[in-house]
PyMOL Python script that loads the backbone (N, CA, C, O; Angstrom):
from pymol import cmd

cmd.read_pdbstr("""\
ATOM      1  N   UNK A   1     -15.838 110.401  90.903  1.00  0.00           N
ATOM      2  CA  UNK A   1     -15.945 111.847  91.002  1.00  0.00           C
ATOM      3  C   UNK A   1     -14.818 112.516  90.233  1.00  0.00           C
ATOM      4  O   UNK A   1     -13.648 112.157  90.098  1.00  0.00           O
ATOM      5  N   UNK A   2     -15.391 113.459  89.817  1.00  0.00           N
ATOM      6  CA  UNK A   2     -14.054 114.438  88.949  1.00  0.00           C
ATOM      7  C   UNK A   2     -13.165 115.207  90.086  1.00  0.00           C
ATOM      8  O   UNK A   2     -13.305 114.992  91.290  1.00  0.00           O
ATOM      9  N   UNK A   3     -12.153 116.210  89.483  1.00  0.00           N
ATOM     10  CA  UNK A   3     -11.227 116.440  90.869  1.00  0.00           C
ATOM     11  C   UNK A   3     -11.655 117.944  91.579  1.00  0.00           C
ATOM     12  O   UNK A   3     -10.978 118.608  92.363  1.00  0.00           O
ATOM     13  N   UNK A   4     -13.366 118.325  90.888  1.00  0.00           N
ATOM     14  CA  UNK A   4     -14.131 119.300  91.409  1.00  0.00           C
ATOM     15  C   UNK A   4     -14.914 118.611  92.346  1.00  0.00           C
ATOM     16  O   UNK A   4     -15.342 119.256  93.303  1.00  0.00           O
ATOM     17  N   UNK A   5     -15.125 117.659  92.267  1.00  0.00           N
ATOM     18  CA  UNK A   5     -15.968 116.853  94.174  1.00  0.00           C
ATOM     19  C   UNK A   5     -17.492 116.605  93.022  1.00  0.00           C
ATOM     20  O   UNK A   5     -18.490 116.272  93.661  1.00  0.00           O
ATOM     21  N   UNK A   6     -17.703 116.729  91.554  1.00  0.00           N
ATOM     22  CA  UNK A   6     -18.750 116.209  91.475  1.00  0.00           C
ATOM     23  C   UNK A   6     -18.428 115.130  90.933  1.00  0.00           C
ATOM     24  O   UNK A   6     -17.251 114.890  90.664  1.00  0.00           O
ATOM     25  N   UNK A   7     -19.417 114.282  90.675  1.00  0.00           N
ATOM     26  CA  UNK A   7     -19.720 113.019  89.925  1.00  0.00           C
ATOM     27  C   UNK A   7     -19.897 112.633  88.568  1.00  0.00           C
ATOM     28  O   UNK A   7     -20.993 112.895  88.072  1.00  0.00           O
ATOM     29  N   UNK A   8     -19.054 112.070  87.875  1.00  0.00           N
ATOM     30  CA  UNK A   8     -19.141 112.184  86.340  1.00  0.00           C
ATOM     31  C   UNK A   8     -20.307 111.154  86.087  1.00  0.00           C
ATOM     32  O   UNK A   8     -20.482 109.975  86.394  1.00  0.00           O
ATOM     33  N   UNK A   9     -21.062 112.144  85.363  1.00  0.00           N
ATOM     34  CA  UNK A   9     -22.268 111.188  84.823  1.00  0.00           C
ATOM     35  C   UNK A   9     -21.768 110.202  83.852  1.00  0.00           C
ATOM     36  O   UNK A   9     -22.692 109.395  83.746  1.00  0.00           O
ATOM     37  N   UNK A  10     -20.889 109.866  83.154  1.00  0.00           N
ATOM     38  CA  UNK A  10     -20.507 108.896  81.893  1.00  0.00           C
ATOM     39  C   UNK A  10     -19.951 107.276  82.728  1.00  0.00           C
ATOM     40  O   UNK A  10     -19.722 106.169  82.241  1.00  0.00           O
ATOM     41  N   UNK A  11     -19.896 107.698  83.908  1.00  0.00           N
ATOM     42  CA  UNK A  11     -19.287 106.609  84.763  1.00  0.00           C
ATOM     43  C   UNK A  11     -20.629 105.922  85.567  1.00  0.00           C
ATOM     44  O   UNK A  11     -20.893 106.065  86.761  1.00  0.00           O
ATOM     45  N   UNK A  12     -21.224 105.314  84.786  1.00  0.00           N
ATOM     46  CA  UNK A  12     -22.242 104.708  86.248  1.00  0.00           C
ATOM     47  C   UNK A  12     -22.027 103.613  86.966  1.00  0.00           C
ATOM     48  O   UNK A  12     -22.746 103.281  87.909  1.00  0.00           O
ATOM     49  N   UNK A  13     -20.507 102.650  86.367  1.00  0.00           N
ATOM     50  CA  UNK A  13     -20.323 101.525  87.660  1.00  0.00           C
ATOM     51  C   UNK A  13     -19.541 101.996  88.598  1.00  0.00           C
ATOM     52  O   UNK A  13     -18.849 101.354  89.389  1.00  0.00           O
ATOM     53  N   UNK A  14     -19.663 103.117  88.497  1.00  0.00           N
ATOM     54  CA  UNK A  14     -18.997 103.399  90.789  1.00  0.00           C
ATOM     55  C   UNK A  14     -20.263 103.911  91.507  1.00  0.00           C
ATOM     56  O   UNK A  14     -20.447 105.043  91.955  1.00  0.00           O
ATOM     57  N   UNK A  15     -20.980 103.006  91.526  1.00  0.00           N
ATOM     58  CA  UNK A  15     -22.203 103.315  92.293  1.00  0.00           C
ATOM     59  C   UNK A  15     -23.638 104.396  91.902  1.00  0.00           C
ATOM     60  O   UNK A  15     -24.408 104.368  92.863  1.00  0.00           O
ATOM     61  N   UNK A  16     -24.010 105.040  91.098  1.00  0.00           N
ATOM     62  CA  UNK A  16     -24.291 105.798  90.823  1.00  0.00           C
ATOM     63  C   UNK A  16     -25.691 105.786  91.505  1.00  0.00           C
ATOM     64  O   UNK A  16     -26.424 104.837  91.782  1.00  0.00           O
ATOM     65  N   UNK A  17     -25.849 107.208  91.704  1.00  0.00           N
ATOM     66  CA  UNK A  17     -27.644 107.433  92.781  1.00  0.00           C
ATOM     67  C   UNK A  17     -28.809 107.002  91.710  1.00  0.00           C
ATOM     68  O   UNK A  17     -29.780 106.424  92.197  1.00  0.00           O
ATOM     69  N   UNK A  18     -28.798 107.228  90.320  1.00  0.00           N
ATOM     70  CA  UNK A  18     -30.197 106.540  89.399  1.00  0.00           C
ATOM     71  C   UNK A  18     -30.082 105.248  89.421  1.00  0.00           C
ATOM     72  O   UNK A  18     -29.231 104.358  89.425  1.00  0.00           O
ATOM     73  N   UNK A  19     -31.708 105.500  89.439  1.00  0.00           N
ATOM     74  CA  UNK A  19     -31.528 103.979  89.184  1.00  0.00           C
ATOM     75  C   UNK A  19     -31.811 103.721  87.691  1.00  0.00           C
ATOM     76  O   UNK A  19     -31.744 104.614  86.847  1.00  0.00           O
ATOM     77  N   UNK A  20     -32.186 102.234  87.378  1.00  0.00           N
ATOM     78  CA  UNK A  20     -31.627 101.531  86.391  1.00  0.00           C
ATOM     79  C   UNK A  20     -32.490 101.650  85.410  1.00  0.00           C
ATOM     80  O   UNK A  20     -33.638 101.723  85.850  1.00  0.00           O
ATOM     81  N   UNK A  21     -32.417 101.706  84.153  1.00  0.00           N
ATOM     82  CA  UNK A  21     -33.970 102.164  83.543  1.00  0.00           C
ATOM     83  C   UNK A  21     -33.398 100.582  82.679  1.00  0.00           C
ATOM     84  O   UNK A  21     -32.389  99.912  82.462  1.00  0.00           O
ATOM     85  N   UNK A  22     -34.980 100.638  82.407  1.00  0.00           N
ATOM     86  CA  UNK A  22     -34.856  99.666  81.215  1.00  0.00           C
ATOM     87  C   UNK A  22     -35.594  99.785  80.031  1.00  0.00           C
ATOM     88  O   UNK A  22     -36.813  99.773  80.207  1.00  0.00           O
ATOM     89  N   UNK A  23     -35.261  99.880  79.039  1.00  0.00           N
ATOM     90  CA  UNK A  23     -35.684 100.433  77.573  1.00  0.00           C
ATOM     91  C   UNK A  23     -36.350  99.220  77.107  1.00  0.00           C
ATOM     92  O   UNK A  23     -35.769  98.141  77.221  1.00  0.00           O
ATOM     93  N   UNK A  24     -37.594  99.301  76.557  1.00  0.00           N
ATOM     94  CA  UNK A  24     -38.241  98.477  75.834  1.00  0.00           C
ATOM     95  C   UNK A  24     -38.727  99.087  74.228  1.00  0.00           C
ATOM     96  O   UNK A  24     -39.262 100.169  73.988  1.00  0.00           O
ATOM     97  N   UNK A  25     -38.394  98.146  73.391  1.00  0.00           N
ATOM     98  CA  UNK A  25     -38.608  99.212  72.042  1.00  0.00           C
ATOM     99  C   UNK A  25     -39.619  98.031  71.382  1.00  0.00           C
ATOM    100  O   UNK A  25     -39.498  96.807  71.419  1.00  0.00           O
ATOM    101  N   UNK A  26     -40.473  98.719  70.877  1.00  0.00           N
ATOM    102  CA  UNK A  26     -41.484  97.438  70.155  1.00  0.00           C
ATOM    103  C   UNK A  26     -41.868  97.928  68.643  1.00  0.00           C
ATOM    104  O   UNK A  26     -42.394  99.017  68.410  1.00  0.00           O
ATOM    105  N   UNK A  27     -41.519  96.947  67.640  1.00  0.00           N
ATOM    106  CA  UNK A  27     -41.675  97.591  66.383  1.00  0.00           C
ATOM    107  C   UNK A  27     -43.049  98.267  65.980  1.00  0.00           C
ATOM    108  O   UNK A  27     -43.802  98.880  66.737  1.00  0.00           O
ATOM    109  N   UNK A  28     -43.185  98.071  64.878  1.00  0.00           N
ATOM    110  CA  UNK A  28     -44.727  98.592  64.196  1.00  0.00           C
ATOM    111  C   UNK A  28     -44.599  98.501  62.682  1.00  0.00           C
ATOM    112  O   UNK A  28     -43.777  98.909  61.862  1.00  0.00           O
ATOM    113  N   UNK A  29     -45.664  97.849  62.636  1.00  0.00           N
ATOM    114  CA  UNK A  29     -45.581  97.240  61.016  1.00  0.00           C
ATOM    115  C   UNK A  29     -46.171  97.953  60.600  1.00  0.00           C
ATOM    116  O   UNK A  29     -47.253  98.355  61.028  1.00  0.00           O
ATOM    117  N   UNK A  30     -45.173  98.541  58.936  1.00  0.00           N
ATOM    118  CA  UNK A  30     -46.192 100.006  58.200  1.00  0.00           C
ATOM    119  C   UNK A  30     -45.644  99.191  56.745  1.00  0.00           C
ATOM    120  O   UNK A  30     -44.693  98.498  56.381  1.00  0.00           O
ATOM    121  N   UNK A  31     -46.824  99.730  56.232  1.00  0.00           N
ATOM    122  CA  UNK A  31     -46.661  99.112  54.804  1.00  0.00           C
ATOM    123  C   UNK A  31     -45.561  99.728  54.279  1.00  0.00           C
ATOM    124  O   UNK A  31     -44.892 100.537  54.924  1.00  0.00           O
ATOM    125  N   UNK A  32     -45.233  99.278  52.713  1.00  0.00           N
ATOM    126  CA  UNK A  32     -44.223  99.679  52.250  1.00  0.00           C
ATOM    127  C   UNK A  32     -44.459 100.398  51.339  1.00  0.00           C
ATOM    128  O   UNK A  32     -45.401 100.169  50.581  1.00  0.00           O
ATOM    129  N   UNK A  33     -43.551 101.574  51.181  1.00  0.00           N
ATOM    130  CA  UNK A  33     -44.247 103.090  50.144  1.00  0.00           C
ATOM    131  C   UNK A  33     -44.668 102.826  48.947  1.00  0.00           C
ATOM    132  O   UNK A  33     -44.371 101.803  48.330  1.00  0.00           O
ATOM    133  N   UNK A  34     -45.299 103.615  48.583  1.00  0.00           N
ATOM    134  CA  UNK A  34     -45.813 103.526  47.304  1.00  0.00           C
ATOM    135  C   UNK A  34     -45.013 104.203  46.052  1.00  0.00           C
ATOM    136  O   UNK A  34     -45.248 105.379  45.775  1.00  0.00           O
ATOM    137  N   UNK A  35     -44.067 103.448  45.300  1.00  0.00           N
ATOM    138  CA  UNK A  35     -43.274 103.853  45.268  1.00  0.00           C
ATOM    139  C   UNK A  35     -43.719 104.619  43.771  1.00  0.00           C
ATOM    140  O   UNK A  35     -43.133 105.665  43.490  1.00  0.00           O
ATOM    141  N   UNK A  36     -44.705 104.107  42.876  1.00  0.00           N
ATOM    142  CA  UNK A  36     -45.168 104.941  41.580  1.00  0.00           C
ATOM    143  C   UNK A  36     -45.800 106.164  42.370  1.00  0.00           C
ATOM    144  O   UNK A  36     -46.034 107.003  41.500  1.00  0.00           O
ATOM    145  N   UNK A  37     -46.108 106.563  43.350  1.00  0.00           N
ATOM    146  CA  UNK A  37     -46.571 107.773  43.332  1.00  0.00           C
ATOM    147  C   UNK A  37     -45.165 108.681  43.835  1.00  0.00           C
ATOM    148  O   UNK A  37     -45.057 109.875  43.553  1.00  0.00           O
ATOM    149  N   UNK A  38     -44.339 108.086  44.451  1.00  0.00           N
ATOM    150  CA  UNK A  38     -43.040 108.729  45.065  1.00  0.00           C
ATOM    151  C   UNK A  38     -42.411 109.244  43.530  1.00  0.00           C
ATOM    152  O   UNK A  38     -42.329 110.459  43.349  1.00  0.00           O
ATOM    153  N   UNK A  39     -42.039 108.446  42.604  1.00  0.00           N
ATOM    154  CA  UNK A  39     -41.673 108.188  41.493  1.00  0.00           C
ATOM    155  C   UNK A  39     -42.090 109.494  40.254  1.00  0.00           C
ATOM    156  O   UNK A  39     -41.331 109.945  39.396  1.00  0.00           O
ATOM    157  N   UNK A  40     -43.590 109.894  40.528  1.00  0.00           N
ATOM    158  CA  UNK A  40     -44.688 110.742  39.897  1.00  0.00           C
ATOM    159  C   UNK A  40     -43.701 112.094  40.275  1.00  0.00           C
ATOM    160  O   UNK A  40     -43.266 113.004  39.570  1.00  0.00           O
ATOM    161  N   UNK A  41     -43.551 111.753  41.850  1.00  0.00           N
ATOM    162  CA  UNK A  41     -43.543 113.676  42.282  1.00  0.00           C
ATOM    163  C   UNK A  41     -41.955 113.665  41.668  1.00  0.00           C
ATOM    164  O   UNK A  41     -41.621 114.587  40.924  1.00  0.00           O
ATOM    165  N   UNK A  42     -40.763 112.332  42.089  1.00  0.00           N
ATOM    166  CA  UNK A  42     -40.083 113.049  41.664  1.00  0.00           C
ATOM    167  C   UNK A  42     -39.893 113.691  40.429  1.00  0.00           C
ATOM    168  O   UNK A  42     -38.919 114.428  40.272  1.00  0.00           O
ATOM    169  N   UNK A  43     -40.717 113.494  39.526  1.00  0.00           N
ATOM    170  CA  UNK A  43     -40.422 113.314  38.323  1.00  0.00           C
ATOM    171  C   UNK A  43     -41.318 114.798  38.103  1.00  0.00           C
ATOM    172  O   UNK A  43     -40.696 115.610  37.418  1.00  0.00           O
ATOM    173  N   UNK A  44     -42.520 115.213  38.524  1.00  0.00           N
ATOM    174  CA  UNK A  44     -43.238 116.478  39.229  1.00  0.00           C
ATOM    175  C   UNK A  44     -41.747 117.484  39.072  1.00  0.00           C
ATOM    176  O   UNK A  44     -41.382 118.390  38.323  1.00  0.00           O
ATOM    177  N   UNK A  45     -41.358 116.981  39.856  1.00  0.00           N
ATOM    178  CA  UNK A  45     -40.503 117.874  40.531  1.00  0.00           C
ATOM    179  C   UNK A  45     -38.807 118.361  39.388  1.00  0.00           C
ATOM    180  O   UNK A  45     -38.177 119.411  39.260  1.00  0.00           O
ATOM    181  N   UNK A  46     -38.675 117.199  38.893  1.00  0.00           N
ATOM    182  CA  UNK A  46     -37.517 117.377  37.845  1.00  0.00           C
ATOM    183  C   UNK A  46     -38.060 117.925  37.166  1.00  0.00           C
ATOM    184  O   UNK A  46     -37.143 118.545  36.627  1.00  0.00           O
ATOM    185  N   UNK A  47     -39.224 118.343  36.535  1.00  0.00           N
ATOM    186  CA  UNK A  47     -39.964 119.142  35.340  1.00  0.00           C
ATOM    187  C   UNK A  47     -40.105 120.345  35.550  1.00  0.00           C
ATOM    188  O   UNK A  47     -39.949 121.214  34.692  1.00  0.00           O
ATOM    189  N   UNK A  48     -40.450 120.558  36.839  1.00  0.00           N
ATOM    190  CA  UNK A  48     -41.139 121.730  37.512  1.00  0.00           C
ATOM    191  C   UNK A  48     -39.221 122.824  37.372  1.00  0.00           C
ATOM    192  O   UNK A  48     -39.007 123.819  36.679  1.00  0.00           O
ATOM    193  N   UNK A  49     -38.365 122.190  38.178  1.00  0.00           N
ATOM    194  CA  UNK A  49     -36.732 122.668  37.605  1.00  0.00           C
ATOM    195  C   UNK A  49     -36.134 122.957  36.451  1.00  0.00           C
ATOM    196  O   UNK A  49     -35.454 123.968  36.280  1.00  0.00           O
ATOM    197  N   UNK A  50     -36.355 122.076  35.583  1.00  0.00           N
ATOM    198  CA  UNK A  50     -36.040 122.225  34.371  1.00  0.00           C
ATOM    199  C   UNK A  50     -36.839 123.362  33.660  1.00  0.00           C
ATOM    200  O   UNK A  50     -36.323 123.846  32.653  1.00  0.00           O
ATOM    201  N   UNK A  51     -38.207 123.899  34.139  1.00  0.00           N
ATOM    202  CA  UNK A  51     -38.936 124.940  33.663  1.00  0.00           C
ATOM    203  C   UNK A  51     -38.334 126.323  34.123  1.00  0.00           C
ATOM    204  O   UNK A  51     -38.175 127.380  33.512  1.00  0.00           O
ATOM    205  N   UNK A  52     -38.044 125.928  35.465  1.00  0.00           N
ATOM    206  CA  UNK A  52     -37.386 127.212  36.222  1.00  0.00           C
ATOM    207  C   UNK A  52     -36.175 127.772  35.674  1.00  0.00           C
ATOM    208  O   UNK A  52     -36.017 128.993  35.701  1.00  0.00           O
ATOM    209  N   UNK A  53     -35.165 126.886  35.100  1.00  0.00           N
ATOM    210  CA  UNK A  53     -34.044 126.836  34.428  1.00  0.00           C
ATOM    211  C   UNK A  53     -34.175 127.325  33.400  1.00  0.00           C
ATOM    212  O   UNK A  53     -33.220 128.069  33.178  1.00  0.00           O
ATOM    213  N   UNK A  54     -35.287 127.300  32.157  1.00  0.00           N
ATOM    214  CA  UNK A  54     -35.365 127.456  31.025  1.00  0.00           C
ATOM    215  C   UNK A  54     -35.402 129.022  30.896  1.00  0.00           C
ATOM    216  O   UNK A  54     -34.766 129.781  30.164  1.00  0.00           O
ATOM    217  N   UNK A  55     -36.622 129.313  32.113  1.00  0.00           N
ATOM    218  CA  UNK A  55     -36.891 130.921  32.558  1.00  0.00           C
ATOM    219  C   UNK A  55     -35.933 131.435  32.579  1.00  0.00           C
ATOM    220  O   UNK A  55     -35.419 132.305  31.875  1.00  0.00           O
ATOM    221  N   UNK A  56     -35.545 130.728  33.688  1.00  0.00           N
ATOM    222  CA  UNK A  56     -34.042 131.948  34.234  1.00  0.00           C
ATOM    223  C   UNK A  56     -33.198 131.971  32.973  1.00  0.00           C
ATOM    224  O   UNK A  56     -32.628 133.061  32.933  1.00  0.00           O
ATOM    225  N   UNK A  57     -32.788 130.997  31.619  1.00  0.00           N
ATOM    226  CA  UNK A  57     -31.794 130.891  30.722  1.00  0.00           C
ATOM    227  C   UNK A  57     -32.677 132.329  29.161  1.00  0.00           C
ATOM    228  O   UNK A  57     -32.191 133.088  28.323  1.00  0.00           O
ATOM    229  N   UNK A  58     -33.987 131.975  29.565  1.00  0.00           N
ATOM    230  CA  UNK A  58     -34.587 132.724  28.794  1.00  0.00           C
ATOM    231  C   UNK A  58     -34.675 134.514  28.930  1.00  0.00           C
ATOM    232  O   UNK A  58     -34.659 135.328  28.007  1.00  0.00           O
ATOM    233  N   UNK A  59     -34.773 134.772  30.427  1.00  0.00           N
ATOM    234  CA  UNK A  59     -34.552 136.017  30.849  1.00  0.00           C
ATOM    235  C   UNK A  59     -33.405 136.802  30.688  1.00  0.00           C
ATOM    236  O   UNK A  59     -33.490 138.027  30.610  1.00  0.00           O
ATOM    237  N   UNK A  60     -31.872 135.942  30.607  1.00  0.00           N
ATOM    238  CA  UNK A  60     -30.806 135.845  30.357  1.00  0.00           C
ATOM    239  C   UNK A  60     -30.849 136.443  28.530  1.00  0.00           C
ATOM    240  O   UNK A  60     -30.806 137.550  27.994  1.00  0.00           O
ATOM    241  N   UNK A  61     -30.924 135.424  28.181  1.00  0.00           N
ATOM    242  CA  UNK A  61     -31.232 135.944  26.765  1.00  0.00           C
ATOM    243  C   UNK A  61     -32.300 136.445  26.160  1.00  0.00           C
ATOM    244  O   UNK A  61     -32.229 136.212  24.953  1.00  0.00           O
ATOM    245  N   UNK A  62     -33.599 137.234  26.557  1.00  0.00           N
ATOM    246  CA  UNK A  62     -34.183 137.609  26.082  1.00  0.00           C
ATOM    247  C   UNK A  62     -35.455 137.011  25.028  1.00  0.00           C
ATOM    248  O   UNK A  62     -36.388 137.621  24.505  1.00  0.00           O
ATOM    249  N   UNK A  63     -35.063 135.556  24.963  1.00  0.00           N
ATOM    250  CA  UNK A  63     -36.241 134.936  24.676  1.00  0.00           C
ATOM    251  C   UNK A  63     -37.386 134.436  25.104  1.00  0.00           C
ATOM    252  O   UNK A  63     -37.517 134.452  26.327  1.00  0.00           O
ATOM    253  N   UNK A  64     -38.289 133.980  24.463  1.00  0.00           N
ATOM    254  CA  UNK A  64     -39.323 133.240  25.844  1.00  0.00           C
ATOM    255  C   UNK A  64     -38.778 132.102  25.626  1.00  0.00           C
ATOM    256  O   UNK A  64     -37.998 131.735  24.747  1.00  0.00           O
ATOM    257  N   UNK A  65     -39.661 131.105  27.258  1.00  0.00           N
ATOM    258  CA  UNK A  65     -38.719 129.492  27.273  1.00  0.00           C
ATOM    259  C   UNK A  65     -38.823 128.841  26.387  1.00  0.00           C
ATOM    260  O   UNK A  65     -37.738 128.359  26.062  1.00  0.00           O
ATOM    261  N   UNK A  66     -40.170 128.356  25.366  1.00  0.00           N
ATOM    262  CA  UNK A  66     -40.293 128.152  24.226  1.00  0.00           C
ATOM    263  C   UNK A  66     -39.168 127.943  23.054  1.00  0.00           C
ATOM    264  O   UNK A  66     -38.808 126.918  22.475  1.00  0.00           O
ATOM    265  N   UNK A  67     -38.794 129.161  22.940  1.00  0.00           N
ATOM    266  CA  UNK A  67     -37.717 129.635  21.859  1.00  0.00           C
ATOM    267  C   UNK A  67     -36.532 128.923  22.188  1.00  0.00           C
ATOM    268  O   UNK A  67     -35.831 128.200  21.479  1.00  0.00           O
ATOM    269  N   UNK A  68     -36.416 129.268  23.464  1.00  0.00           N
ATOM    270  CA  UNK A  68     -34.744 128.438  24.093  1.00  0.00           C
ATOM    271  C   UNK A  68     -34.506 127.366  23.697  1.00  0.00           C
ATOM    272  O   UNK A  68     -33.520 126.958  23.083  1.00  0.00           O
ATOM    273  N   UNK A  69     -35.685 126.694  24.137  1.00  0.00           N
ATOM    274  CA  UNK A  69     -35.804 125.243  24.256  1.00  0.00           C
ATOM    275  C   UNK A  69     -35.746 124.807  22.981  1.00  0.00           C
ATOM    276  O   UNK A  69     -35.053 123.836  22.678  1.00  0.00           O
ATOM    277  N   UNK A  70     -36.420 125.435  22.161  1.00  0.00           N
ATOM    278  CA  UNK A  70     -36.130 125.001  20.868  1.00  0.00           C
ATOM    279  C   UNK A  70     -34.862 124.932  19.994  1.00  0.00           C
ATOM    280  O   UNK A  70     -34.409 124.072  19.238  1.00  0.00           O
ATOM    281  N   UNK A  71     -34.505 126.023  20.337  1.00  0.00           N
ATOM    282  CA  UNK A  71     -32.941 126.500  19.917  1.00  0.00           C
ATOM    283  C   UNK A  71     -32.066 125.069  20.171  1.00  0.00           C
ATOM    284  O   UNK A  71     -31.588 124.445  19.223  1.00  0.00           O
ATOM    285  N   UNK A  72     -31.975 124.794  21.063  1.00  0.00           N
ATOM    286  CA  UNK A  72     -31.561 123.577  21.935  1.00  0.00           C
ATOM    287  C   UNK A  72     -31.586 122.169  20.889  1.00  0.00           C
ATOM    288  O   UNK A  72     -32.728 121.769  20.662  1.00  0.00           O
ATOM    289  N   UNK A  73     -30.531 121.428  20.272  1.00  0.00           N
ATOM    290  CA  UNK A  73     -31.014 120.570  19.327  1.00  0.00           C
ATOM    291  C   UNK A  73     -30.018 119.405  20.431  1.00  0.00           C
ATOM    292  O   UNK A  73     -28.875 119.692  20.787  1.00  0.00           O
ATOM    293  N   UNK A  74     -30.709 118.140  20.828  1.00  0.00           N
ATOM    294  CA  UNK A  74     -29.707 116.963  21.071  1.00  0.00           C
ATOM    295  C   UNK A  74     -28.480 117.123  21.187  1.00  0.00           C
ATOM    296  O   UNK A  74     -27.899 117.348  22.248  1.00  0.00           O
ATOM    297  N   UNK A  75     -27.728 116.969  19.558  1.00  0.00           N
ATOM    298  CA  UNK A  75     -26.702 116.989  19.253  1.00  0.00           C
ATOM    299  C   UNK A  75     -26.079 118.223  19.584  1.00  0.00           C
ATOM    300  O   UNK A  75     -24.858 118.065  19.612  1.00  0.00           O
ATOM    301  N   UNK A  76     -26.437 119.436  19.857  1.00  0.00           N
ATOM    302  CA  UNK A  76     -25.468 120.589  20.082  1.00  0.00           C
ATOM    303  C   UNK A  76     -25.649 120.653  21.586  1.00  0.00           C
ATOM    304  O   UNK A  76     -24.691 121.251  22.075  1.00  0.00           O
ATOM    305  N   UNK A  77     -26.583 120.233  22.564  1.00  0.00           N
ATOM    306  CA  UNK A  77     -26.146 120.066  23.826  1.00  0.00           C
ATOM    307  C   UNK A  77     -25.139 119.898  24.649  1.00  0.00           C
ATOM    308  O   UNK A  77     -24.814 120.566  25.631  1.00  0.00           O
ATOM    309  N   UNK A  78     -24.629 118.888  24.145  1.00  0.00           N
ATOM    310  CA  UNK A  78     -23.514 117.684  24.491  1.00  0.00           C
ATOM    311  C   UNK A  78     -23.874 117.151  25.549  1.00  0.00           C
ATOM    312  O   UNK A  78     -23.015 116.929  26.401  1.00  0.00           O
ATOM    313  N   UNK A  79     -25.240 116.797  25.788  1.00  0.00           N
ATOM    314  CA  UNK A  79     -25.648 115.967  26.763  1.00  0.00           C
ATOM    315  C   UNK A  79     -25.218 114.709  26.242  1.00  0.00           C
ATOM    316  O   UNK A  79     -24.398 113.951  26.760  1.00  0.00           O
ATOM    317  N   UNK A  80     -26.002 114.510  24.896  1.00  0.00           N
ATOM    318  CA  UNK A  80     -26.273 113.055  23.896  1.00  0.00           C
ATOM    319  C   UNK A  80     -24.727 112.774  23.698  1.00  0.00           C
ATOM    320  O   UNK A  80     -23.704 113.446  23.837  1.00  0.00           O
ATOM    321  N   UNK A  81     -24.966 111.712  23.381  1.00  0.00           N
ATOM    322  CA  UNK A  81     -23.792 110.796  23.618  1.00  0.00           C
ATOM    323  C   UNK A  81     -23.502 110.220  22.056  1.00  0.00           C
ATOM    324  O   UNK A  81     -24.467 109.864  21.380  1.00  0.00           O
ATOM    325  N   UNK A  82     -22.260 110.152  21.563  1.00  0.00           N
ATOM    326  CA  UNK A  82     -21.659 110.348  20.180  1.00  0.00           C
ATOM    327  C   UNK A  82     -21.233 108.794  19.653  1.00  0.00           C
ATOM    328  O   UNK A  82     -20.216 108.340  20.178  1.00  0.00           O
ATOM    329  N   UNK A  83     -21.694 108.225  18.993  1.00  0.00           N
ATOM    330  CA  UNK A  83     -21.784 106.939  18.490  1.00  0.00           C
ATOM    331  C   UNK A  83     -21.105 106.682  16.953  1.00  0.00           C
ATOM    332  O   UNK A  83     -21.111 107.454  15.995  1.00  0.00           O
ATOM    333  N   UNK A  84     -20.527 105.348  17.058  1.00  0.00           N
ATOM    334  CA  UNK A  84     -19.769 105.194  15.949  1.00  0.00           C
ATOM    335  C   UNK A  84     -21.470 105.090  14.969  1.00  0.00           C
ATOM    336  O   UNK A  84     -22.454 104.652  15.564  1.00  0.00           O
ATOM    337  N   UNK A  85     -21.573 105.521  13.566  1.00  0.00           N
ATOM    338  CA  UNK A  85     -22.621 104.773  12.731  1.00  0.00           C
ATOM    339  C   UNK A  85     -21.871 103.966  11.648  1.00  0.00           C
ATOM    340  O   UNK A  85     -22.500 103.276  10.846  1.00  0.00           O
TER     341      UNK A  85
END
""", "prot")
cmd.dss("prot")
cmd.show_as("cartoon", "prot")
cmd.util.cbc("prot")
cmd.orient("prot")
């Protein structure tokens, strides 16, 4: 008991009034995902962003996304990555 006269629930070996439960857990066999269609959306989905992005960069500047995108060469990105030739 706490030093208010109740009973701390976190303590159940000093006797406690419940009784005892017993948990039974039983699996379930589910196939395993499909992972080319998981794969599809994300990829759905990275396109679908990158369009949204182009908009919003196009509204910004006044072009349509088209134009942006074009503007846009590899090498002036600096995404691409710079190699000895």
């Amino acid at each position: 008991m706490s030093k208010t006269g109740r009973p701390n629930y976190r303590r159940g070996s000093r006797g406690s009034r419940k009784a005892h439960r017993h948990i039974t857990v039983r699996s379930v066999r589910r196939e395993p995902p499909d992972l080319r269609k998981l794969s599809r959306a994300v990829i759905a989905m990275a396109m679908r962003e990158a369009e949204a992005e182009a908009e919003a960069k196009a509204a910004r500047t006044g072009k349509t996304p088209d134009e942006s995108l074009r503007d846009e060469s590899p090498g002036e990105s600096g995404t691409e990555a710079h190699h000895d030739r």
